[in-house]
C-alpha positions in Angstrom: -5.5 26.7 7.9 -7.6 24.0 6.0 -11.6 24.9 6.9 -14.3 22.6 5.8 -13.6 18.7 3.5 -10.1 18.0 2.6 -9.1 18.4 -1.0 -7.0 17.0 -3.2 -5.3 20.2 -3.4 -5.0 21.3 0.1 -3.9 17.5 1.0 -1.5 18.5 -1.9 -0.4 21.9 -0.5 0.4 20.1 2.9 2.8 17.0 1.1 4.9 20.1 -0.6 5.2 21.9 2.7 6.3 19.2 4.4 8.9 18.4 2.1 10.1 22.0 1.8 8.5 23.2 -1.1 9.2 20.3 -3.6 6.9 19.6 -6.2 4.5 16.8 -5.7 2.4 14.9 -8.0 0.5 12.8 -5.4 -0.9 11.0 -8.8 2.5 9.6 -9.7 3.8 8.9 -5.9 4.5 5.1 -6.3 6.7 5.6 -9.3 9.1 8.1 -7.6 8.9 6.3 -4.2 9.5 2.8 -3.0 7.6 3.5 0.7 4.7 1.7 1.3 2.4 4.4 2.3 -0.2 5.7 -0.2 1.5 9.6 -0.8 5.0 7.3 -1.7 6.8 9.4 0.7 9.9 8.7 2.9 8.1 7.0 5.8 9.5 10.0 8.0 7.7 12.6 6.1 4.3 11.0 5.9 4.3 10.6 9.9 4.9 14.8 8.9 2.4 15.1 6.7 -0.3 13.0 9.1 0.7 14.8 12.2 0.0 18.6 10.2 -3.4 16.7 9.2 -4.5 15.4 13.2 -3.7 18.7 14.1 -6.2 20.6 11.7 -8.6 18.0 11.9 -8.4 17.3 15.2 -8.5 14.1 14.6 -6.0 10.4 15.1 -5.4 9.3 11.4 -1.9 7.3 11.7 -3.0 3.9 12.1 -5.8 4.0 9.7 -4.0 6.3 7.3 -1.1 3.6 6.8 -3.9 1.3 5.5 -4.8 3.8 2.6 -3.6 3.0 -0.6 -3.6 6.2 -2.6 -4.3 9.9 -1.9 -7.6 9.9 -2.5 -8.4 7.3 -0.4 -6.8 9.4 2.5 -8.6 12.3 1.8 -12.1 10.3 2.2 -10.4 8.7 5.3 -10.2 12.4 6.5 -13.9 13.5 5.6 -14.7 10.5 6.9 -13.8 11.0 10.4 -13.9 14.8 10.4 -17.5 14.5 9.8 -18.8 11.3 11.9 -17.0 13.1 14.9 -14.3 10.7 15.7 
């Protein structure tokens, strides 16, 4: 369970349980990945990934998480709305 901000490490942590344990270097996403989503997963997996994050946030994050354009920017997305209230 993810308390308090997002970090790059927890939003990290999420991405590899998602995908079953693989290693992910959310740094290098666009070079192993073609999608067009800023973790440069399998457009499948990030809808994954997004739904664990509503969930602990308790938050909606889809639509403005597609316009993201790298991890980072999603975790400030997160912080963002966890802390206005949205």
């Amino acid at each position: 369970m993810i308390t308090g901000p997002l970090t790059m490490r927890e939003l990290t942590e999420v991405v590899a349980t998602v995908c079953d344990g693989d290693p992910v270097h959310l740094g290098t996403a666009r070079e192993w990945s073609r999608e067009a989503n800023c973790l440069g997963l399998p457009s499948d997996r990030f809808a994954e990934v997004i739904a664990v994050l509503e969930t602990c946030f308790f938050v909606p994050l889809l639509p403005e998480a597609l316009r993201c354009t790298t991890p980072r920017e999603l975790v400030e997305l997160i912080n963002t709305q966890v802390t206005s209230g949205v």
